[in-house]
C-alpha positions in Angstrom: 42.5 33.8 83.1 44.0 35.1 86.0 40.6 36.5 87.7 39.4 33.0 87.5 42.3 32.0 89.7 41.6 34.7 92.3 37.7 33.9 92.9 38.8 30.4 93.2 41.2 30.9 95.9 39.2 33.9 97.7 36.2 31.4 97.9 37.9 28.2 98.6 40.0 30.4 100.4 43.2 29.4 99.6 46.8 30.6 101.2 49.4 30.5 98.5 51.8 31.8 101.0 55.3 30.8 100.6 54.0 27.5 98.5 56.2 26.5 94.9 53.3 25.9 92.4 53.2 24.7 88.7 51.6 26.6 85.6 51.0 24.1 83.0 49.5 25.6 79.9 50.5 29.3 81.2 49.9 31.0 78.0 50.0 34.8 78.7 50.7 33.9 82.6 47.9 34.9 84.3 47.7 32.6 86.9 51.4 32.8 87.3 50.9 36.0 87.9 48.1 36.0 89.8 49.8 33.0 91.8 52.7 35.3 92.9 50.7 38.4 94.4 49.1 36.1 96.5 52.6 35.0 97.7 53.8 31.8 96.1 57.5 31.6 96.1 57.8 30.4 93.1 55.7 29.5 90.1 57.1 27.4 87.3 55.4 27.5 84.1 55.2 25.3 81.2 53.9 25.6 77.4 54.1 23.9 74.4 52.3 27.3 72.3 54.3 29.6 70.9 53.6 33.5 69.6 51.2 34.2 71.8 
């Protein structure tokens, strides 16, 4: 999911520099991750799944 998230911001070219973001729906994390090498802050994530 996460490599989703990285052509989306290298092509809408996107600075997530510093910025506090939210990850509804995170499952595994990717775009958490994903979100924090590109230099959010901090990502808070939110799920309602479980065992995954």
């Amino acid at each position: 999911a996460g490599y989703k998230l990285e052509a989306a911001i290298q092509q809408l070219n996107v600075d997530a520099s510093g910025k506090i973001a939210l990850d509804s729906g995170l499952s595994t994390g990717g775009f958490t991750d994903c979100l924090l090498q590109h230099g959010a802050s901090f990502v808070y994530g939110v799920d309602v799944g479980y065992g995954q």
